[in-house]
C-alpha positions in Angstrom: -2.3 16.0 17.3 -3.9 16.1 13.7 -3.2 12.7 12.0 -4.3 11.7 8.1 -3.6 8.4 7.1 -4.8 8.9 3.5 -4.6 5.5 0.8 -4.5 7.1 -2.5 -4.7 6.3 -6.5 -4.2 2.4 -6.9 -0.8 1.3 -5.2 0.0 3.9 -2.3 -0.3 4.2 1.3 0.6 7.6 2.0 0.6 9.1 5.9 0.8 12.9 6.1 1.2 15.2 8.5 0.7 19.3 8.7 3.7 19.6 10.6 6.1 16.5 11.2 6.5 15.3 14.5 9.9 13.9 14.8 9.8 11.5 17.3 7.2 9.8 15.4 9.6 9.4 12.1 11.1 6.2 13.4 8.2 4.4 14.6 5.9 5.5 11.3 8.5 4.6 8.8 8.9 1.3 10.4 5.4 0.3 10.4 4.7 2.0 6.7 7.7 0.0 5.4 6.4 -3.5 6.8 3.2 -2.3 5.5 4.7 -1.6 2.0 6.4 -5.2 2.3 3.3 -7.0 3.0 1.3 -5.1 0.3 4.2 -6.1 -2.5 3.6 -9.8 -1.1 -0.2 -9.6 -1.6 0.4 -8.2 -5.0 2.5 -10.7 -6.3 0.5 -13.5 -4.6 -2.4 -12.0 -6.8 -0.8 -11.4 -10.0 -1.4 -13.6 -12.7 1.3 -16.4 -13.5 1.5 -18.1 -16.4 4.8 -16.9 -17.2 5.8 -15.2 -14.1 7.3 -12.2 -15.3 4.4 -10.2 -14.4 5.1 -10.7 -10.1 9.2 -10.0 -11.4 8.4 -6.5 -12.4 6.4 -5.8 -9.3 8.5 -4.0 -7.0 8.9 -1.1 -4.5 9.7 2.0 -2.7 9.6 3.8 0.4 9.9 7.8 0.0 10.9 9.4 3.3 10.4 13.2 3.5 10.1 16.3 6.5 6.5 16.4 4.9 5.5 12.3 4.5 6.4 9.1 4.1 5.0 6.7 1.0 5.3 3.1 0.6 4.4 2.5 -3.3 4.0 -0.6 -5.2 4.1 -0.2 -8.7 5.6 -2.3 -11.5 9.4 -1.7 -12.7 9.7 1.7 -14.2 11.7 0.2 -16.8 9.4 -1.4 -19.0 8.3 -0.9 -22.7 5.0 0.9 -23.3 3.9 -2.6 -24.7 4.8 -4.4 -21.4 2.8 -1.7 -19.3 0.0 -1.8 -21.9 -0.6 -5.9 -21.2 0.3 -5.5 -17.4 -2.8 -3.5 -17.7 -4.9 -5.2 -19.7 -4.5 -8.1 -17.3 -5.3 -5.3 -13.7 -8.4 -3.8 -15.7 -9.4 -6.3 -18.8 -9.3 -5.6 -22.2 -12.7 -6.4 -24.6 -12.2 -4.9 -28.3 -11.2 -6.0 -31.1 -8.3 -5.6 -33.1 -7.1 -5.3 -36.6 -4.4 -7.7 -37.7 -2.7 -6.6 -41.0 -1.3 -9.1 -43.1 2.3 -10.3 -42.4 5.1 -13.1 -43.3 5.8 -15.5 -40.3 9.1 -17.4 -40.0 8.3 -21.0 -38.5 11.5 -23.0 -37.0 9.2 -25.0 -34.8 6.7 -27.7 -34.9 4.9 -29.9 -32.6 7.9 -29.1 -30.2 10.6 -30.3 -32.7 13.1 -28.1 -34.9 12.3 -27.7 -38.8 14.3 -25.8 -41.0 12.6 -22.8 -41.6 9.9 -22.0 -43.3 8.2 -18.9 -44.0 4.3 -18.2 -44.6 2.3 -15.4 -45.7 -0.7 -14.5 -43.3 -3.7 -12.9 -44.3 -4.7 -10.0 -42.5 -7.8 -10.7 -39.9 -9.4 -9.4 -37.0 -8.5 -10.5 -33.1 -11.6 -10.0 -30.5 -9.5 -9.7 -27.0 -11.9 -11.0 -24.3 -9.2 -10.4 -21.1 -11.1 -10.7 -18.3 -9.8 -8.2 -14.9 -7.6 -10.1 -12.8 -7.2 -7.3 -10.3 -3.9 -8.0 -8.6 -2.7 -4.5 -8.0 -5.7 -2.9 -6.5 -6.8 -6.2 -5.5 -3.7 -6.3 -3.2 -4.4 -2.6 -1.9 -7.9 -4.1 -1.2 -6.5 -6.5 0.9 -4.6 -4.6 3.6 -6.2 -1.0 3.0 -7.9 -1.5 6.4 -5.8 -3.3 8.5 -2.8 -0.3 7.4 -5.1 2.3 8.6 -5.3 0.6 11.7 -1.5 -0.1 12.0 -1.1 3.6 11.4 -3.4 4.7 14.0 -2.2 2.6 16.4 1.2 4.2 16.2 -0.1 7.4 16.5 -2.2 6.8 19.5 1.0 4.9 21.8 3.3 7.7 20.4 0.8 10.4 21.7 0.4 8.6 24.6 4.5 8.6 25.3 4.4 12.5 24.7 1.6 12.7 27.8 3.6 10.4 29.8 6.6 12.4 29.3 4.9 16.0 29.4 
């Protein structure tokens, strides 16, 4: 029996299978959703938390289909394009720098007290963002990319060996 346990791209753990054998079904989407658990655990345990909404948006799926079964972890598909673009600043870094143009800012707070508001005019100025990687997502693949393999094989190997005892 020809088996391909295959981790792709950045978040997935994909097994595949030239022609689905269905008494494995069961006993492979079992393990690849534990796996997919424990991998969502490992990425939120690595993602960065200041604020914690970062490890809220991480979620994910299991995709069950005659041809494979995928466990992803991803962040929420919801999110603005701004929200994705600092999710991944923070998995890959981000070292440019960035113009600033000049803007009126509303301040109601100061040195944690309320003020009435008051408004100032800021000149326009240039940011240098110096994010270093924090590597939570692929980090987390990292993590349990070798042991899932294993898992995997491991239920292909006593499955096989059920179809000799039975043949």
């Amino acid at each position: 029996m020809d088996f391909d346990a295959v981790i792709t791209g950045d978040r997935r753990v994909v097994a595949r299978f030239g022609e689905w054998p269905k008494e494995l079904q069961g006993s492979l989407l079992a393990r690849i959703t534990d796996l997919t658990k424990q991998l969502e655990s490992r990425v939120r345990d690595l993602a960065p938390s200041r604020t914690d909404k970062l490890k809220d948006e991480i979620t994910s799926r299991i995709f069950d289909d005659p041809q494979k079964i995928k466990g992803l972890v991803t962040l929420e598909s919801g999110l603005s394009g701004s929200e994705y673009a600092k999710a991944a600043a923070l998995e890959y870094g981000a070292h440019r720098s960035t113009d600033v143009r000049k803007h009126r800012r509303t301040i109601t707070e100061a040195f944690g007290r309320t003020i009435s508001p008051t408004s100032a005019d800021v000149r326009a100025y240039s940011r240098i963002a110096n994010i270093d990687a924090q590597v939570y997502l692929r980090g987390g693949l990292a993590d349990v990319e070798g042991d899932a393999v294993t898992q995997l094989q491991q239920v292909i190997d006593q499955s096989s060996k059920e179809f000799d005892d039975d043949a």
